[in-house]
TIVEXKE-495326 format. One record per residue (C-alpha): residue number from 0; x, y, z; residue in three letters. Coordinates in nm, 2 decimals. Example, Ala and Ser with C-alpha at 12.3 -4.5 7.8 and 13.67 -1.06 7.14 Angstrom:
<recs>
<0 <1.23 -0.45 0.78> 'ALA'>
<1 <1.37 -0.11 0.71> 'SER'>
</recs>
This chain:
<recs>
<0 <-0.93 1.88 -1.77> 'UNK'>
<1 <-0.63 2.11 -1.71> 'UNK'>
<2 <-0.25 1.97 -1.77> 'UNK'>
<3 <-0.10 2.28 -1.77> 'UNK'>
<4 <0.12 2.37 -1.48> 'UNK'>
<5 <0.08 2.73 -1.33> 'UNK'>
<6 <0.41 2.93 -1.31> 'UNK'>
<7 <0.45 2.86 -0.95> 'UNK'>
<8 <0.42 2.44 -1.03> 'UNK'>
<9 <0.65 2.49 -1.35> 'UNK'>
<10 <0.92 2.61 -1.12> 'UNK'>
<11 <0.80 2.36 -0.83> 'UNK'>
<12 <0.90 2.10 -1.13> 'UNK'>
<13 <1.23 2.24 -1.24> 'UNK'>
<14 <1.32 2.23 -0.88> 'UNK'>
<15 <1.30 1.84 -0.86> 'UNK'>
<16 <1.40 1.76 -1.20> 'UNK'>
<17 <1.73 1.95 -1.08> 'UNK'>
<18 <1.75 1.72 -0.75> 'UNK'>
<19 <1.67 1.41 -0.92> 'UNK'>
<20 <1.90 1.44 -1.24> 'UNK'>
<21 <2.15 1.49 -0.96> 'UNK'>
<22 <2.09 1.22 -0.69> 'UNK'>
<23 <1.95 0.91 -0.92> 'UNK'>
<24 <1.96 0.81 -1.22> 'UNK'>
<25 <1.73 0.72 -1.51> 'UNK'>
<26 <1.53 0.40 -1.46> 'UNK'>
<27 <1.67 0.12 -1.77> 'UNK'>
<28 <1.35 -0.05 -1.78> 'UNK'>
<29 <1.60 -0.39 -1.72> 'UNK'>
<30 <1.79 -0.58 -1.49> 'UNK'>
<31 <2.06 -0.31 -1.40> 'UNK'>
<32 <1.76 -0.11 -1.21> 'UNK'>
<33 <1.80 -0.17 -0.83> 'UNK'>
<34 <1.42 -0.05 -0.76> 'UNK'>
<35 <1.28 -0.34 -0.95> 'UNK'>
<36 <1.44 -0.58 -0.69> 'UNK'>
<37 <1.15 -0.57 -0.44> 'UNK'>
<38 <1.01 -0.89 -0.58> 'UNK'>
<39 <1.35 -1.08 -0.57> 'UNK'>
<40 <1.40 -1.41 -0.44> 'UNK'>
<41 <1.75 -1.35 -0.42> 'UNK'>
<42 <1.75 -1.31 0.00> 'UNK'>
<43 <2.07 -1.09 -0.09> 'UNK'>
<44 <1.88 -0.88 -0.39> 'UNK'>
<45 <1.63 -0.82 -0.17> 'UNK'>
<46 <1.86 -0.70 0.15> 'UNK'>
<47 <2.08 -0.48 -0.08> 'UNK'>
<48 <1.68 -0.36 -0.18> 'UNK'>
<49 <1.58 -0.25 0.14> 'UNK'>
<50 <1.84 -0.07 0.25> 'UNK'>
<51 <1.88 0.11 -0.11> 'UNK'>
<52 <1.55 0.20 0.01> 'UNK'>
<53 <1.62 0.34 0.38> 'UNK'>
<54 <1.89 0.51 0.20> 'UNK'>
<55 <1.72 0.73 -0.04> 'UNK'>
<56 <1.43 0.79 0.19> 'UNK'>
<57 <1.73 0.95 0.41> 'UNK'>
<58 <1.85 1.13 0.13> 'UNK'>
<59 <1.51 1.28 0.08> 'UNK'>
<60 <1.47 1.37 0.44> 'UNK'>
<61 <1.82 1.53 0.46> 'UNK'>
<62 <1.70 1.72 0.12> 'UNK'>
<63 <1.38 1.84 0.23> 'UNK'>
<64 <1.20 1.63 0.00> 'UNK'>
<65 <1.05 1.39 0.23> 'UNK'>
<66 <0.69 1.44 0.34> 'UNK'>
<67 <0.60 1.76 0.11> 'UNK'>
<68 <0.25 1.72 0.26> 'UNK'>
<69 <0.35 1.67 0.60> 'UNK'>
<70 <0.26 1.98 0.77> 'UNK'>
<71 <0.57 2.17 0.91> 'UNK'>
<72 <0.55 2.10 1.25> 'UNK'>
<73 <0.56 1.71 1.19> 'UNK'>
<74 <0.90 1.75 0.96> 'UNK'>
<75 <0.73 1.81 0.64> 'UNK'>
<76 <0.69 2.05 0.40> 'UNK'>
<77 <0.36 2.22 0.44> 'UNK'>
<78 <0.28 2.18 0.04> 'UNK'>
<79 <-0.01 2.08 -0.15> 'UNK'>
<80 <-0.13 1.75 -0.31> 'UNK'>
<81 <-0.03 1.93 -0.67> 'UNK'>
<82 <0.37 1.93 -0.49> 'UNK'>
<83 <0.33 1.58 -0.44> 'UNK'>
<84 <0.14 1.51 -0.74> 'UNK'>
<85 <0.46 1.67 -0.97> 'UNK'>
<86 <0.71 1.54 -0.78> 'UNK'>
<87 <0.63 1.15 -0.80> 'UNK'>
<88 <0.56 1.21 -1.19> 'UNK'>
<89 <0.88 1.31 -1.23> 'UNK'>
<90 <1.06 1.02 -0.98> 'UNK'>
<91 <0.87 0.81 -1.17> 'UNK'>
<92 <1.18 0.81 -1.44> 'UNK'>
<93 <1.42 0.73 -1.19> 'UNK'>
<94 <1.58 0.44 -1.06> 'UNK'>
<95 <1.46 0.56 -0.73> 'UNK'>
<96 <1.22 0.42 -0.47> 'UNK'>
<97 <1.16 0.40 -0.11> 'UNK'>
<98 <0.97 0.06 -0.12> 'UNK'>
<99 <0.74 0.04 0.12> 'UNK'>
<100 <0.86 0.27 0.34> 'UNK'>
<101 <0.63 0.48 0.18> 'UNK'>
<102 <0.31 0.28 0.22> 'UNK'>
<103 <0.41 0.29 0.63> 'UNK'>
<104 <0.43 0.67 0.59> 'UNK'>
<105 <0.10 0.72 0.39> 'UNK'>
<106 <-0.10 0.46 0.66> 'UNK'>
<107 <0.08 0.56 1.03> 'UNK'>
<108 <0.17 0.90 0.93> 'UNK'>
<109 <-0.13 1.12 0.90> 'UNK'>
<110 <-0.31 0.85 1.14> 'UNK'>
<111 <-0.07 0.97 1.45> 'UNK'>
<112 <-0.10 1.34 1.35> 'UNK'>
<113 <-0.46 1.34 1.33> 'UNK'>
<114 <-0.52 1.10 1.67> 'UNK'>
<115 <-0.14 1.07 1.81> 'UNK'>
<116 <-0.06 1.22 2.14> 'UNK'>
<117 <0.18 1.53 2.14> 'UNK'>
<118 <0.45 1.25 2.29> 'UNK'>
<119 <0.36 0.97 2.02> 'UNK'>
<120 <0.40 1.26 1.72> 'UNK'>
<121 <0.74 1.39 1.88> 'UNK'>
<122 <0.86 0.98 1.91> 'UNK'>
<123 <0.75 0.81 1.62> 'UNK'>
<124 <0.67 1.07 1.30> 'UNK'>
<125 <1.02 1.20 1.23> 'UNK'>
<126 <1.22 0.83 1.23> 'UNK'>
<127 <0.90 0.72 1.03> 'UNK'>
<128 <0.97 0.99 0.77> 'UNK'>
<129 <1.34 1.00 0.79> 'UNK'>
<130 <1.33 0.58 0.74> 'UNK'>
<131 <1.57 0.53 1.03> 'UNK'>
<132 <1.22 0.32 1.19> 'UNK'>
<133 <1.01 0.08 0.99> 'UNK'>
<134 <0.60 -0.01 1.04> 'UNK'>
<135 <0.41 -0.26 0.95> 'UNK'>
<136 <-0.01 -0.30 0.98> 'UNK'>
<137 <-0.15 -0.51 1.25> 'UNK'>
<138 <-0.50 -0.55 1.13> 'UNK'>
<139 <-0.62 -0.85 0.92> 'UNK'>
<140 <-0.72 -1.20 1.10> 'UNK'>
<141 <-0.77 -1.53 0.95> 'UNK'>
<142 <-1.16 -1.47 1.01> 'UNK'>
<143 <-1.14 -1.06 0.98> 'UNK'>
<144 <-1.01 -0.96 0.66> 'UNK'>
<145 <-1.28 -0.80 0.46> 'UNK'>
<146 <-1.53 -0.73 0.77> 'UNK'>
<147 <-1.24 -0.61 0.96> 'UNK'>
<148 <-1.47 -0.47 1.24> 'UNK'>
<149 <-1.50 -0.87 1.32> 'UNK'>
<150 <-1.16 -0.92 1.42> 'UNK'>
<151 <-1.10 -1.11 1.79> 'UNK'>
<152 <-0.74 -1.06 1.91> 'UNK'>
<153 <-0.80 -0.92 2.22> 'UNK'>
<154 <-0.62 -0.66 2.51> 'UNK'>
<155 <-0.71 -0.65 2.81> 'UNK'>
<156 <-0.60 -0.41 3.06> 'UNK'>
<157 <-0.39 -0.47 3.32> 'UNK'>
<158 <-0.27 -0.16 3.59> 'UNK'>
<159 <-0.08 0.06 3.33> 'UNK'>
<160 <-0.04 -0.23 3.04> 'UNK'>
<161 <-0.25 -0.38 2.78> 'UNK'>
<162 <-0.22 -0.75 2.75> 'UNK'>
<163 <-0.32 -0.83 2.39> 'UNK'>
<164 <-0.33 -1.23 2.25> 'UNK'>
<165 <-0.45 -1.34 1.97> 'UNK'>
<166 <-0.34 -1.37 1.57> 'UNK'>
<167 <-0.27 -1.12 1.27> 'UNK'>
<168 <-0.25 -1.25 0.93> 'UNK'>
<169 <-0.13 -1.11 0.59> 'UNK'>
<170 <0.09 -0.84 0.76> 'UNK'>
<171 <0.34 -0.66 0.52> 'UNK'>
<172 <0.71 -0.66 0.64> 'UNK'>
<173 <0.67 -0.74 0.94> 'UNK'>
<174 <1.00 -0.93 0.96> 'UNK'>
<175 <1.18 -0.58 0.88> 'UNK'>
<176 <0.95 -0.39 1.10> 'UNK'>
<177 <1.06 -0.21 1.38> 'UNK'>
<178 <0.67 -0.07 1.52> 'UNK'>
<179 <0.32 -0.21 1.42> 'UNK'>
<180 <-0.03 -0.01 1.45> 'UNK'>
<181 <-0.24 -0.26 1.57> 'UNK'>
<182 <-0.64 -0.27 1.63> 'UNK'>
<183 <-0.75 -0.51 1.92> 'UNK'>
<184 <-1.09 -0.53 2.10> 'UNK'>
<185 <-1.11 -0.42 2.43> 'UNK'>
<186 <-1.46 -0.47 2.47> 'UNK'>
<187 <-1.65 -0.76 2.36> 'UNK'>
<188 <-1.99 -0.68 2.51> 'UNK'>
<189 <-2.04 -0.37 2.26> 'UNK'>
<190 <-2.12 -0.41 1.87> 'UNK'>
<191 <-1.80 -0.52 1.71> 'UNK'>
<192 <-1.75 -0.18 1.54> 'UNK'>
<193 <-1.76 -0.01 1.92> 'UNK'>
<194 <-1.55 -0.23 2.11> 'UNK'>
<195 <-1.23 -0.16 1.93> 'UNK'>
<196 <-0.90 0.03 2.05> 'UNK'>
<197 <-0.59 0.12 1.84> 'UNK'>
<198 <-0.23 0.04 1.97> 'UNK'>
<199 <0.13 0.13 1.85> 'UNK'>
<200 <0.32 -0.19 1.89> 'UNK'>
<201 <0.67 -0.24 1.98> 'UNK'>
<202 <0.76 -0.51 1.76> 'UNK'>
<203 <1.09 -0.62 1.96> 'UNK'>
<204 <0.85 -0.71 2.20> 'UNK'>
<205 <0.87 -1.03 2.45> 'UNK'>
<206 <0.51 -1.22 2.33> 'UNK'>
<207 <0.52 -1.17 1.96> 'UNK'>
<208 <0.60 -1.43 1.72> 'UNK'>
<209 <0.58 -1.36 1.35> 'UNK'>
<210 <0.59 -1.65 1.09> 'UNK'>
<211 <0.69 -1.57 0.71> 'UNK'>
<212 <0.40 -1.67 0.50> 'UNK'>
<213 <0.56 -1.86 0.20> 'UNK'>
<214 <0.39 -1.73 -0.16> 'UNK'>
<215 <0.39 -1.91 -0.44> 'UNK'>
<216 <0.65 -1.76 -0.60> 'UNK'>
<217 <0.93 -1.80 -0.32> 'UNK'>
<218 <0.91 -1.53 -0.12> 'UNK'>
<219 <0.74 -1.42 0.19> 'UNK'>
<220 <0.62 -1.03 0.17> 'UNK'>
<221 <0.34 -1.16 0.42> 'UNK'>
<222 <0.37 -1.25 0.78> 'UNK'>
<223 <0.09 -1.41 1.03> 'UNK'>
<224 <0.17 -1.25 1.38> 'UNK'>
<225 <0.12 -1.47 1.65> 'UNK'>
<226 <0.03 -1.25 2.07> 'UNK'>
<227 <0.06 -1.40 2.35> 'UNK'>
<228 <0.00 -1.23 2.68> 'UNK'>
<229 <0.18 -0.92 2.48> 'UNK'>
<230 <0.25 -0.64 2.71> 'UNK'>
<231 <0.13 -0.29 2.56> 'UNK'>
<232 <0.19 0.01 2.79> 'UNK'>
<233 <-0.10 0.29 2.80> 'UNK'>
<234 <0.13 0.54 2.66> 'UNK'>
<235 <0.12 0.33 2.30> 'UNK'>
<236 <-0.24 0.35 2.25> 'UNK'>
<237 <-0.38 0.59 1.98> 'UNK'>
<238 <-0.67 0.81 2.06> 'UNK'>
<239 <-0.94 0.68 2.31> 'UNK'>
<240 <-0.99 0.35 2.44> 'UNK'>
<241 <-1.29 0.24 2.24> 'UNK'>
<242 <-1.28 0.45 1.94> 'UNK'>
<243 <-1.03 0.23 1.75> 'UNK'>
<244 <-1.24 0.21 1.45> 'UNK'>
<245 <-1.23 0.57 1.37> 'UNK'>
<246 <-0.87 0.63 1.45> 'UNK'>
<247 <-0.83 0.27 1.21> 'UNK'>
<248 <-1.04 0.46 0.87> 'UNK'>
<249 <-0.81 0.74 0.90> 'UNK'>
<250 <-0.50 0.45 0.84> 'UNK'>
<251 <-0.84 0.28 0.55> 'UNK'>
<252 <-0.84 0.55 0.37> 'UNK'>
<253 <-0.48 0.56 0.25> 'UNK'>
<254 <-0.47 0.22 0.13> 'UNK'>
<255 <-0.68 0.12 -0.18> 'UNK'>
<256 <-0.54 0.45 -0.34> 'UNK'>
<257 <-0.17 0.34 -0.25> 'UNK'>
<258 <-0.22 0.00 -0.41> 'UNK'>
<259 <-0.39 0.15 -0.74> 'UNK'>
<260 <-0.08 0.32 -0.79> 'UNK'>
<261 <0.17 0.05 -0.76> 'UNK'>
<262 <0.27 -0.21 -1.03> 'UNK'>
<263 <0.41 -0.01 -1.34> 'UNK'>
<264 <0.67 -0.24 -1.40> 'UNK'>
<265 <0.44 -0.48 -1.58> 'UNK'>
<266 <0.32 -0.16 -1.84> 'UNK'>
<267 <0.23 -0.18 -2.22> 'UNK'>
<268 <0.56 -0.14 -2.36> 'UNK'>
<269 <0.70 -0.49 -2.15> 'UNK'>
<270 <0.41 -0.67 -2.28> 'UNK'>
<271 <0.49 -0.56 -2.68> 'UNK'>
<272 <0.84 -0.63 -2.61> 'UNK'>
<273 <0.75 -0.99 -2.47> 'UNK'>
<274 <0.49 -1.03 -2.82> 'UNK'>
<275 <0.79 -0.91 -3.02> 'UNK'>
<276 <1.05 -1.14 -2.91> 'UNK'>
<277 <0.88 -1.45 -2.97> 'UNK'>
<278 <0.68 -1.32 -3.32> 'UNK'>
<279 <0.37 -1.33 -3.20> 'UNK'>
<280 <0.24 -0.96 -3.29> 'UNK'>
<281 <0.08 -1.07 -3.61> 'UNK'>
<282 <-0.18 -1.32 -3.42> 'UNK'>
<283 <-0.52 -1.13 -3.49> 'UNK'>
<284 <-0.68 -1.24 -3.17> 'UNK'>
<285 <-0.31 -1.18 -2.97> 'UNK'>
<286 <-0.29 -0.81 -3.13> 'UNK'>
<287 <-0.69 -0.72 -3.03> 'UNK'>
<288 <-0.58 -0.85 -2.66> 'UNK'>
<289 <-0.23 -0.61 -2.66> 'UNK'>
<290 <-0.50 -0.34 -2.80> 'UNK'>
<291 <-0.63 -0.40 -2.51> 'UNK'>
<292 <-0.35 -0.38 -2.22> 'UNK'>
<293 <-0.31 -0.01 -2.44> 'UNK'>
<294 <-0.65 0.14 -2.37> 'UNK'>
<295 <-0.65 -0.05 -2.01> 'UNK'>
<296 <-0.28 0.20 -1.96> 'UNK'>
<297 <-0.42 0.47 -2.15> 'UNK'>
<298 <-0.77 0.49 -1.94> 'UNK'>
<299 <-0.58 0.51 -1.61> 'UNK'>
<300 <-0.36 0.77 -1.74> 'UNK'>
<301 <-0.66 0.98 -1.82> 'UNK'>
<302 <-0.83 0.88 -1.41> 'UNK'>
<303 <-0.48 1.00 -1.33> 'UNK'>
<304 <-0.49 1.29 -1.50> 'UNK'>
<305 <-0.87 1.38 -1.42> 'UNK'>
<306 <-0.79 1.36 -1.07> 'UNK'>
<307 <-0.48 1.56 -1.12> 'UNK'>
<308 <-0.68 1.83 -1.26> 'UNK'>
<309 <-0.96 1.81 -0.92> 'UNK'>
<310 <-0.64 1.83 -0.69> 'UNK'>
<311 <-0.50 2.13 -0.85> 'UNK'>
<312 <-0.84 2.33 -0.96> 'UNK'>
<313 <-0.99 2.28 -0.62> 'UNK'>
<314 <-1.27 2.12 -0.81> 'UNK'>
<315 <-1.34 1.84 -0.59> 'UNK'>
<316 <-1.64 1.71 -0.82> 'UNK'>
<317 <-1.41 1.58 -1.08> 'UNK'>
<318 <-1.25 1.37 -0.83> 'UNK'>
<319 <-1.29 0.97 -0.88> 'UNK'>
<320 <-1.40 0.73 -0.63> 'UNK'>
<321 <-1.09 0.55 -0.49> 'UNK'>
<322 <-1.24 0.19 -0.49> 'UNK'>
<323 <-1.30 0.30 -0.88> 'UNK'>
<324 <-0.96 0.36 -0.94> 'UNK'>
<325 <-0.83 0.09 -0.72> 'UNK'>
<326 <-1.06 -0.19 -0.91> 'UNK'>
<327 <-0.98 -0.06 -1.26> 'UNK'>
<328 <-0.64 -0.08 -1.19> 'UNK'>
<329 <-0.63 -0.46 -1.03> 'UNK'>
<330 <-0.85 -0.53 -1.36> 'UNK'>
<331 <-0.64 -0.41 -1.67> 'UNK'>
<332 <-0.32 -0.54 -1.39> 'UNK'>
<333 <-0.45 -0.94 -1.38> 'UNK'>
<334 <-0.55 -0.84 -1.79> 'UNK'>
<335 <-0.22 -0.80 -1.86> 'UNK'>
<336 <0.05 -1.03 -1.67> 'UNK'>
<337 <-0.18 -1.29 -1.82> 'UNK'>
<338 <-0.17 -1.21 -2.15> 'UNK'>
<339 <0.24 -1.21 -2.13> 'UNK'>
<340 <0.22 -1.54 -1.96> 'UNK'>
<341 <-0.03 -1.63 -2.28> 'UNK'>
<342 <0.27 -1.51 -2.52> 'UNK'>
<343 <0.49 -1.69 -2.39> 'UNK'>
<344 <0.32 -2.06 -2.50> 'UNK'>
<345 <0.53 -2.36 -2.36> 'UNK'>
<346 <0.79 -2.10 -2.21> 'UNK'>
<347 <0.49 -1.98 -1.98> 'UNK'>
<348 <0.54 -2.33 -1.83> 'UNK'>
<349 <0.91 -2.23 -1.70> 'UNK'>
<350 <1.02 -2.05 -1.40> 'UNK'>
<351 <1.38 -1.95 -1.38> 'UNK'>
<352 <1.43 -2.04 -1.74> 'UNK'>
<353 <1.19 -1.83 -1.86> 'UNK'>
<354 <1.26 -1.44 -1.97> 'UNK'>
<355 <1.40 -1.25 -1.72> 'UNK'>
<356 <1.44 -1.53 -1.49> 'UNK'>
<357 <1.06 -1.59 -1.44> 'UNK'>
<358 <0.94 -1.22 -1.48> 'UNK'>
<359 <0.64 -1.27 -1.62> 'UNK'>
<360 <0.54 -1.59 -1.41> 'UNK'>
<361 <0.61 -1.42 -1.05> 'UNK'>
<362 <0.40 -1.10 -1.22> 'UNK'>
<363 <0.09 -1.32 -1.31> 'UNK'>
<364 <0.11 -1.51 -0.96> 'UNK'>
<365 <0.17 -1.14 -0.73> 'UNK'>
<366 <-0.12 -1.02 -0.91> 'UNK'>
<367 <-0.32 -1.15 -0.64> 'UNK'>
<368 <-0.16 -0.91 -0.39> 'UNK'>
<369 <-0.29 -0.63 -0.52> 'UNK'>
<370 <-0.65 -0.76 -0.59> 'UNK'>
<371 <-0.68 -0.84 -0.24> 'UNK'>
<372 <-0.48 -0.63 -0.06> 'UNK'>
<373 <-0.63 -0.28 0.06> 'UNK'>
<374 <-1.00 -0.46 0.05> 'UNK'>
<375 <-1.13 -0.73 -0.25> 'UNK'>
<376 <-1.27 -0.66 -0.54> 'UNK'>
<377 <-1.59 -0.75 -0.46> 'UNK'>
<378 <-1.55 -0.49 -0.12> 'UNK'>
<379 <-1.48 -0.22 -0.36> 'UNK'>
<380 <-1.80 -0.27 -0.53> 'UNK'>
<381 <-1.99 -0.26 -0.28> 'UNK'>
<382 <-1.82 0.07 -0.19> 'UNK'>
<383 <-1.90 0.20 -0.55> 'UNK'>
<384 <-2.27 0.07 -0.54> 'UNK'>
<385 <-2.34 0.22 -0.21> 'UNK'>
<386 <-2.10 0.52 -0.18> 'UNK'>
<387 <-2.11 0.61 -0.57> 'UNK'>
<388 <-2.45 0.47 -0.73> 'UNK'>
<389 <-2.70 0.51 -0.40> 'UNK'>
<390 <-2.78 0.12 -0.37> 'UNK'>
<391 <-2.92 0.01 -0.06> 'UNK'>
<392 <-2.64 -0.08 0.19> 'UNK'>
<393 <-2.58 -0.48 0.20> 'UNK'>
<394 <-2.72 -0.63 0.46> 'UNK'>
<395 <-2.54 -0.65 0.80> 'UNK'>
<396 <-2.74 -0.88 1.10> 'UNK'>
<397 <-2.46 -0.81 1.32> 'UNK'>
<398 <-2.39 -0.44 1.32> 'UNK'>
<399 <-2.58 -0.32 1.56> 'UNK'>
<400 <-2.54 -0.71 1.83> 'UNK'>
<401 <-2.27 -0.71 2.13> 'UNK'>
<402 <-1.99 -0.88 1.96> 'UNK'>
<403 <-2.01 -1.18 2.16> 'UNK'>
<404 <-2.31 -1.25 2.03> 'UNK'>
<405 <-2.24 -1.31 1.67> 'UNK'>
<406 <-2.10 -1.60 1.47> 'UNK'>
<407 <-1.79 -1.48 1.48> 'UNK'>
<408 <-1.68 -1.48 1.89> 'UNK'>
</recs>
């Protein structure tokens, strides 16, 4: 592997570390950070959160630091993955974060410059990357979450409209959302991978109702998204009526990678510090399992470097599977908010009472999230048996059977 950053990167790096040290400042690793308070249940943490978040997005946009992959003519920068690459490394200090405004820029954004119309790309791409607009992801259903391709809610054409009705589940923000990409099937007498057509969704719309789905922990970061006779003009579908599911794996392909990236705020050093406080680092069997959360951190910082290396040698070989990365990280994640739970003993048992009002307890219960969110486990290896290893593909009875044929309609 190869760390070290050509002239052209090293001053690239200077560059941000000069816009950073001057806009933001260094994260804490406590409670004064503001970009830990996505996961508040304070409703007025979490508002103050969100706008923080529109607010430095627009900072970066007004900078000419948002998008530095975009291509030019979409807002962006026209740089290379190693840009983008350096410059979250070094955010990565700051209090700083644009929440998930940046997971709606990594799924709609390249999805609309690849299949968008020249109109759509003019509308939507710059208040997407400025923040002023927030998305949210209309594809999951109660009986299509990991065989997507299976999902029911319907649009039917009407003159110049789409009527769509039917039910989304699992949908990120879409209480804050302003527009949704949504996936419908437009024709249920082809194989369900066939009949599909992609939509962008107005989500002020008359016909949508969206229901908070309550967690465990308080919150609701989840929505099911109720259609009824919603009314879609022409103009808001993406690409060709029919060829849905390949305009929908451009929006795939982002996701698992964004969601193996996320979750640092649960890293080695909060876990020793938990172990510490209550005297628990001389436990043999305790000290093998924070040996452990180590190499787990340690491992991903060497996938993260390796495919570093790939993005800036060109050497595509040394790149690693996403569902690998995306696994690994969900793994060594549930391994360790666990463990701190585990530390904890009879305090584990709190909520509010325990450290950090509950840190540790909403950590061990959002873990879930992120192992299935983006695709299961179990999805990803199949991806990595099929894709990575050669297995023979699982079997699929329905693939190739009109849609209303199957179990499923």
């Amino acid at each position: 592997m190869d760390f070290q950053d050509s002239p052209e990167l090293a001053a690239f790096r200077e560059e941000v570390r000069t816009f950073l040290s001057a806009n933001a400042e260094l994260r804490r690793g406590d409670d004064r950070d503001w970009s830990r308070n996505g996961a508040a249940n304070d409703p007025a943490l979490a508002e103050e959160y969100r706008a923080r978040c529109h607010a430095w997005q627009k900072l970066l946009f007004d900078s000419g630091w948002a998008g530095l992959t975009w291509p030019t003519q979409f807002g962006g920068r026209g740089l290379g993955a190693a840009q983008q690459i350096i410059f979250g490394q070094e955010l990565a200090a700051y209090d700083a974060t644009s929440g998930f405004l940046t997971a709606a820029q990594a799924l709609v954004g390249p999805t609309l410059m690849q299949h968008g119309s020249a109109a759509q790309q003019e509308r939507y791409l710059a208040p997407l990357l400025s923040g002023e607009e927030s998305w949210c992801q209309l594809f999951s259903e109660p009986g299509a979450g990991s065989d997507l391709a299976a999902l029911a809610t319907r649009a039917v054409l009407d003159g110049e409209e789409w009527v769509v009705n039917g039910q989304k589940v699992w949908t990120s923000s879409a209480q804050h959302a302003d527009f949704g990409i949504l996936i419908a099937r437009t024709n249920p007498e082809l194989p369900k991978h066939e009949g599909l057509t992609y939509f962008i969704v107005d989500m002020r719309s008359a016909g949508i109702e969206i229901r908070p789905l309550i967690q465990a922990q308080g919150v609701a970061h989840f929505n099911e998204v109720f259609f009824s006779d919603l009314r879609i003009p022409e103009s808001n579908l993406v690409g060709e009526v029919g060829d849905g599911w390949k305009v929908a794996r451009t929006t795939l392909r982002s996701e698992s990678s964004m969601i193996s990236g996320a979750g640092q705020a649960t890293n080695f050093a909060a876990v020793l510090s938990t172990a510490r406080r209550l005297e628990r680092t001389e436990d043999a069997v305790l000290r093998q399992e924070l040996a452990k959360v180590w190499t787990n951190e340690q491992v991903l910082k060497w996938m993260s470097w390796r495919t570093q290396t790939a993005v800036m040698t060109g050497r595509r070989e040394l790149a690693l599977h996403g569902s690998l990365l995306k696994n690994f990280f969900t793994r060594s994640l549930a391994h360790r908010v666990n463990l701190a739970v585990e530390l904890e003993g009879p305090e584990g048992m709190l909520w509010h009472d325990a450290e950090g009002d509950g840190f540790w307890q909403y950590q061990c219960l959002n873990q879930f999230a992120s192992r299935i969110g983006g695709g299961t486990e179990e999805v990803h290896r199949n991806n990595l048996g099929e894709q990575a290893l050669g297995l023979p593909r699982e079997p699929a009875l329905d693939r190739d059977v009109p849609w209303t044929q199957t179990k499923r309609s």
